[in-house]
C-alpha positions, 0 to 999 in steps of 0.5 A, a space after each residue: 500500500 502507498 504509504 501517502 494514501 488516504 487509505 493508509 492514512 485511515 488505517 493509521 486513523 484507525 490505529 488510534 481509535 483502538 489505542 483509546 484516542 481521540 483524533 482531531 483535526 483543527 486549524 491554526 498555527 501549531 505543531 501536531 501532538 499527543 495530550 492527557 485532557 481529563 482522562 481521555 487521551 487526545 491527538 489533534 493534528 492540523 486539518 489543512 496539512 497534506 494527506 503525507 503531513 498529516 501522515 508523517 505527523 500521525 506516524 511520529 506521534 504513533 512512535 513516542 506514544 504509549 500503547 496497550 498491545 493486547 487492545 489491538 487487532 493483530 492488523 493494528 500491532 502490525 501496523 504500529 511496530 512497521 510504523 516504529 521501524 521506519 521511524 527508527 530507521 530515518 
């Protein structure tokens, strides 16, 4: 799958949803990130970023975030451990 498609960009998407976080896309002048809000985890990246940023953006914050492994599908860890190996690998 090409790593800058809408659809890779679903399924990281969708890896965060299992891991337990809300994704959201607002505007503004700001770097992308991870916070704790009140208990709920929370990942907001800027809406008008290309499909590859908000990739980029999505796979950085995968790669530094904590994750409870045994919550994913297999299709999910998958995906998160090929994502941490590519970061390690740039």
């Amino acid at each position: 799958m090409n790593k800058s498609s809408p659809q890779y960009l679903k399924r990281i998407e969708d890896l965060f949803k299992a891991g337990g976080y809300t994704l959201r896309y607002e505007r503004g002048h700001f770097q992308p990130g991870t916070c704790i809000l009140r208990d709920k985890k929370v990942v907001v990246v800027n809406k008008f970023f290309t499909t590859e940023a908000k990739i980029g953006a999505l796979s950085e914050l995968a790669s530094e975030s904590e994750w409870d492994l045994q919550g994913l599908a297999s299709a999910q860890r998958n995906l998160l451990i090929e994502i941490c190996q590519t970061r390690l690998n740039l």
